[in-house]
N, C-alpha and C positions, 0 to 999 in steps of 0.2 A: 840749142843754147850752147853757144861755145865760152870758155873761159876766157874774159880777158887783161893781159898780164897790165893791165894799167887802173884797172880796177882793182884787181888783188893786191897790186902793190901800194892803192889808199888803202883800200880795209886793211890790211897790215899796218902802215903808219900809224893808223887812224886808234888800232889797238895797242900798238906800241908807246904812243904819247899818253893814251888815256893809264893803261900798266903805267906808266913811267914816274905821271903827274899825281895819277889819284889814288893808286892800287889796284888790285887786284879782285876786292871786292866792289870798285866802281867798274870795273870793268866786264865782270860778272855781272852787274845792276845793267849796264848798256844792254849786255847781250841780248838780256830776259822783253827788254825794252824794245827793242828792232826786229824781235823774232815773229811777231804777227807780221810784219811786213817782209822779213827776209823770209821765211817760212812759212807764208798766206797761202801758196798754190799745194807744198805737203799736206798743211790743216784743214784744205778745202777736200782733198781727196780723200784723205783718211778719215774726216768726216761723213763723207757720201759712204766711201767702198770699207772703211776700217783698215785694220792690217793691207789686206790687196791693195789697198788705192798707197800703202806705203811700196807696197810691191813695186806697181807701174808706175808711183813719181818715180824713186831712184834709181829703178830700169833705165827709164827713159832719158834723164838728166843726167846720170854719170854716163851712158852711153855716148849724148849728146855732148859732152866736155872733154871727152877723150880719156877715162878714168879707169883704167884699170881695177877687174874686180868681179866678184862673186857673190850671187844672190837669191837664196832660197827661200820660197815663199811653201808651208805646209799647212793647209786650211782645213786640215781636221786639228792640227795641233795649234793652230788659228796663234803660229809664229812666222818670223819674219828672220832669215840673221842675212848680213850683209857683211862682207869683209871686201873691206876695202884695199888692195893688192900695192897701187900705185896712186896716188891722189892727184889730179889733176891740178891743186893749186902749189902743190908742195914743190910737183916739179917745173911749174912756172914760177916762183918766185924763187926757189933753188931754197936759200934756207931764209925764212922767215925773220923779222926783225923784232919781232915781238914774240919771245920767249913763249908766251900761251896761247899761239897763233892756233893749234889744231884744237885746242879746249872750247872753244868756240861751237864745235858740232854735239860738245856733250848738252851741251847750256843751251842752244835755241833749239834746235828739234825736240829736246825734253819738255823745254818750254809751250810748244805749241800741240802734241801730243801727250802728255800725260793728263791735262783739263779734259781729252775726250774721254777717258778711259784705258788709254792704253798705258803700257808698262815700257819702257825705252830705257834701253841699256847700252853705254859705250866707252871703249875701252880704247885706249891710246897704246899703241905697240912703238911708233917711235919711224921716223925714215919714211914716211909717206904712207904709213901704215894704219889700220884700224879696225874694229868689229862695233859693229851697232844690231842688235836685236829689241825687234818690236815683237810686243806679246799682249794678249790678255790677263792680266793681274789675277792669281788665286785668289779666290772667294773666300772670304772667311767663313767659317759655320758658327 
C-alpha cells in the first residue's frame, strides 16, 4: 500500500472544509463515522489476533507507505507502543491545511478498537511525529 499524495491532499481538503464550515466537533462526528471503513482491515485483525493483529497491521502498512518508525509488541505485557518517527502523510502533503489534520489518528483507530476491548492511546508530538499504545484495559476488582 503506497501513500498517495492526491488522495491525502482530498482527505486534507475534505477536513479542512468540514473544521472550516461546521467545527471541530462535526469533524470529530465524521471521523467516528468513516472509521469502520477507513479502519475495517485494523478491526478485522485485532479482532482475530488482538493486540498482535495491531502489531502486524502497522508493521506491515507503515512499512508499505514508506513511514518511518518504531514498534514494539510484548505479549506477556499483552502491550503494543508504536512511535511514529516520520509520518508518511505529513511528509507528502508538507504541512497540512487543516489545522487538526494529525487528530484524525487519535479519533478512528480509538474508534474501531476500544468496542473490542482494547485500551488505545495517542499522543501528538508535532512535525510528523506521534506515539500510539495499544493495551489491555486494567480490570477492575
Amino acid at each position: 500500500m503506497k501513500v498517495n499524495k492526491e488522495f491525502l491532499v482530498a482527505y486534507d481538503r475534505i477536513f479542512s472544509w468540514v473544521l472550516k464550515h461546521h467545527g471541530l466537533d462535526s469533524l470529530i462526528d465524521m471521523w467516528k463515522y468513516i472509521a469502520p471503513v477507513v479502519a475495517g482491515d485494523l478491526a478485522a485483525m485485532a479482532k482475530r489476533d488482538g493486540i498482535k493483529g495491531c502489531f502486524t497491521y502497522w508493521s506491515n502498512v507503515l512499512s508499505a507507505e514508506g513511514c518511518q518508525f518504531r514498534i514494539d509488541f510484548d505479549p506477556t505485557k499483552e502491550v503494543m507502543k508504536l512511535e511514529i518517527t516520520g509520518c508518511s502523510s505529513i511528509q507528502k502533503l508538507n504541512t497540512p491545511e487543516c489545522t487538526e489534520y494529525c487528530r484524525h489518528c487519535g479519533i478512528i483507530y480509538a474508534e474501531v478498537l476500544e468496542p473490542l476491548g482494547l485500551k488505545y492511546e495517542w499522543k501528538h508530538v508535532g512535525g510528523g511525529r506521534c506515539e500510539i499504545k495499544v493495551s489491555k484495559p486494567l480490570r477492575e476488582e
